[in-house]
C-alpha positions in Angstrom: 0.0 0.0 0.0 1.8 3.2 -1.5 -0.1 6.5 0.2 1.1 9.8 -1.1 0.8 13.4 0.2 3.2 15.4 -2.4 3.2 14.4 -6.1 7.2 13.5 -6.2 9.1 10.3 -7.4 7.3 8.2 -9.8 4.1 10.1 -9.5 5.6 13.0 -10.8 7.5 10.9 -13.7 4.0 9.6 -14.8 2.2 13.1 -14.6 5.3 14.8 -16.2 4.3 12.0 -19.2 0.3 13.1 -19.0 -1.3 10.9 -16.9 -4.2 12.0 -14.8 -5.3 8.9 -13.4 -3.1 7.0 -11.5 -4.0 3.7 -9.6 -7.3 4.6 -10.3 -6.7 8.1 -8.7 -7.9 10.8 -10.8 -5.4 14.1 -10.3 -6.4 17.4 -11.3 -4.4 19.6 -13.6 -2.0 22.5 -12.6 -0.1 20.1 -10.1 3.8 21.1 -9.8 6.9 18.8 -8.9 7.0 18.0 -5.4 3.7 20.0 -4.6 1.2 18.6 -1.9 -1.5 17.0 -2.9 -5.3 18.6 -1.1 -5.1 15.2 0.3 -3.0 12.5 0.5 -4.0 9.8 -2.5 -3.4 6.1 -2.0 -1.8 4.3 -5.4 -1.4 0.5 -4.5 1.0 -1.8 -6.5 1.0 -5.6 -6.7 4.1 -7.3 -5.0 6.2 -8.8 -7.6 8.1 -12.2 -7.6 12.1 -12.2 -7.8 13.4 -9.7 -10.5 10.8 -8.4 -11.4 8.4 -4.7 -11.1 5.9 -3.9 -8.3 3.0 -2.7 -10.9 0.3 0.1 -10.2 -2.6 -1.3 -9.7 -6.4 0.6 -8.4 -8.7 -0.3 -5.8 -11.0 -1.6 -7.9 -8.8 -4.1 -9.7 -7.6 -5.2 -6.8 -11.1 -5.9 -5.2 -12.2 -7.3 -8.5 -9.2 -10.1 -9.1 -9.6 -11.0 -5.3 -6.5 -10.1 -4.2 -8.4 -8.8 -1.1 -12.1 -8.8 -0.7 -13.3 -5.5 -0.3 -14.3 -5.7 3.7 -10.1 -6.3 4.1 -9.2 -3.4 1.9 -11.5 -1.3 3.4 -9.5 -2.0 6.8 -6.1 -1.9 4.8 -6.8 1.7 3.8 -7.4 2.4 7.3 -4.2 1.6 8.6 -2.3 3.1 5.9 -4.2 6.4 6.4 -3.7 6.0 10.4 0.1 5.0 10.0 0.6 7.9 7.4 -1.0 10.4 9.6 1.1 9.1 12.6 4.7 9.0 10.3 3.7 12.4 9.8 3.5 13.9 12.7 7.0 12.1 13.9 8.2 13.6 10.8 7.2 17.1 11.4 8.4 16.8 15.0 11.7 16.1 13.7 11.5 19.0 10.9 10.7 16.9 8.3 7.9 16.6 5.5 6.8 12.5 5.2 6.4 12.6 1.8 5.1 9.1 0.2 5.9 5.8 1.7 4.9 2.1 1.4 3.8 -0.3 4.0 3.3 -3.9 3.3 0.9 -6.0 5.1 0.5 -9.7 6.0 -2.1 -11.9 7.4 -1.4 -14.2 10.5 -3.0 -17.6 11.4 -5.5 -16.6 12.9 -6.4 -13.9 10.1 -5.7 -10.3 11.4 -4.2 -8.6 9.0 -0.8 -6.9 10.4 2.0 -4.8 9.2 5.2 -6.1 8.6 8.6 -5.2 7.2 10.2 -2.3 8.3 8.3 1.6 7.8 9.6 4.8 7.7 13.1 4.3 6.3 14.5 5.3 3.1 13.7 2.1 1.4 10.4 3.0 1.7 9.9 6.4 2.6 10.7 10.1 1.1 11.1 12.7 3.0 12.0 16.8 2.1 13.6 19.5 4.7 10.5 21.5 6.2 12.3 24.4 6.4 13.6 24.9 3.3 10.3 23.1 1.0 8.4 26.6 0.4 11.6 28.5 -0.5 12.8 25.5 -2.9 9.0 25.1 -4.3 9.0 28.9 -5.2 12.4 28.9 -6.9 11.5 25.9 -8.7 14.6 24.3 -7.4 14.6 20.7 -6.5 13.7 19.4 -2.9 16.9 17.5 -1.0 15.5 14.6 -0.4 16.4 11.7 2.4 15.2 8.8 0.6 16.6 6.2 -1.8 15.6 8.6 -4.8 18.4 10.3 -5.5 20.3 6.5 -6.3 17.1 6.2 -8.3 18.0 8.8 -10.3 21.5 8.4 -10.4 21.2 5.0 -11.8 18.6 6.5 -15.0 20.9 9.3 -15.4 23.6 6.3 -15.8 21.3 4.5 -18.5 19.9 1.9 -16.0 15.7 2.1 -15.3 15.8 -2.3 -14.1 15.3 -3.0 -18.0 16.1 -6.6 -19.3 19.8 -6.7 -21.2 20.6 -3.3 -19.6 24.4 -3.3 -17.6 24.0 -2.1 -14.5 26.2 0.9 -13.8 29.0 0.4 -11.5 29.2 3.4 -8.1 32.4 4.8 -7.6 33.5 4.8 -3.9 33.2 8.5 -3.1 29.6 8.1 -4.3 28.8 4.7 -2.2 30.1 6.9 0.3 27.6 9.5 -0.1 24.9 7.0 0.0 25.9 5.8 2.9 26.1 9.3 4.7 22.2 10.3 3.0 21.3 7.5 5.1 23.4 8.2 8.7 21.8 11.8 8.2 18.3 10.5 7.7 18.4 8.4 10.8 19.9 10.8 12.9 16.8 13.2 11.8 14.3 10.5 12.6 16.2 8.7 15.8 17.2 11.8 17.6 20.7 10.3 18.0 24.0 10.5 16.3 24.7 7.1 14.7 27.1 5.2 16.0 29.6 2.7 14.7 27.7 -0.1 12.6 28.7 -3.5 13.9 29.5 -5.2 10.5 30.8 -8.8 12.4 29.1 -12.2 12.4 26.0 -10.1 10.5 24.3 -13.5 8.9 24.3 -15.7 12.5 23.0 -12.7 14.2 20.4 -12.2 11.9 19.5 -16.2 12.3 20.0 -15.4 16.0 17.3 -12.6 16.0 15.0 -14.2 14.0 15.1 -17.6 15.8 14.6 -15.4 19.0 11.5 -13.5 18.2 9.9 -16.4 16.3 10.2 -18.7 19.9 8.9 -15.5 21.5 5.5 -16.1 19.4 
């Protein structure tokens, strides 16, 4: 479940080609880069298998295929509107505009639908400088953003969209680097804290060990 409240990323790339209707979402003309929608818009996509593209896909498709009867995506449009409103207002507390994210939702045993993976990071999530988005909006000057966009775009400006037979681009270190410090300043935005030292030992047995850990907790 993809819930937008600025038209930014791919929605922009898909209005900026003249589409009004996206995910079933009809958009109204005038709308500028990075501008905020009257109210945040919902654009679904279907979960792809390995190597391939999530796709946009509408409500209505999604009720009539039976990916989800309607009853459960009436209550999964309720969390994401109740998570986004939430991620919002951490955002903003932290100076920060929560611009789109995803959330991804499961069903256990017993049939409650929950969240999992992680939310609010940049592998899901784009976010713009409050205090600088009017002044960059009226210049026409693009947002900074703390999100995985800007490798996005580094990797079409490099001739590489994810398209079969294409040669994926190779990163020089000083901009791995720069990746990596996007992210550190992200989370020390959102946490509150400076970022300390990763821990980059025994990382596969104490991801077993965390998983095998919470899984015995359930």
């Amino acid at each position: 479940m993809v819930i937008r409240g600025y038209l930014a990323g791919h929605a922009a790339r898909e209005y900026a080609a003249g589409k009004r209707v996206l995910c079933g979402v009809e958009l109204p003309e005038g709308l500028k880069e990075n501008g905020r929608f009257p109210a945040p818009i919902i654009t679904p996509t279907t979960k792809a298998d390995n190597g391939e593209h999530d796709m946009d896909i509408s409500r209505q498709d999604i009720i009539t295929k039976g990916i989800v009867t309607e009853e459960d995506y009436t209550v999964l449009e309720k969390y994401t509107r109740d998570l986004f409103e939430k991620g919002t207002e951490i955002a903003a507390s932290r100076g920060l505009i929560l611009v789109d994210t995803k959330y991804e939702f499961g069903r256990t045993k017993d049939g409650r639908i929950v969240l999992i993976d992680e939310i609010h990071t940049p592998d899901s999530s784009r976010y713009f400088y409050a205090d600088t988005y009017e002044q960059s909006q009226n210049r026409n000057e693009p947002q900074k953003q703390l999100s995985k966009e800007f490798v996005r775009q580094w990797l079409i400006a490099n001739g590489f969209q994810g398209q079969e037979g294409q040669q994926i681009p190779e990163m020089t270190e000083e901009y791995v680097e720069s990746v990596s410090e996007r992210y550190i300043e992200l989370y020390e935005n959102i946490i509150g804290e400076k970022f300390g030292k990763a821990d980059i030992k025994n990382i596969q047995q104490r991801i077993e060990k965390n998983v095998v850990d919470f899984l015995q907790q359930r």
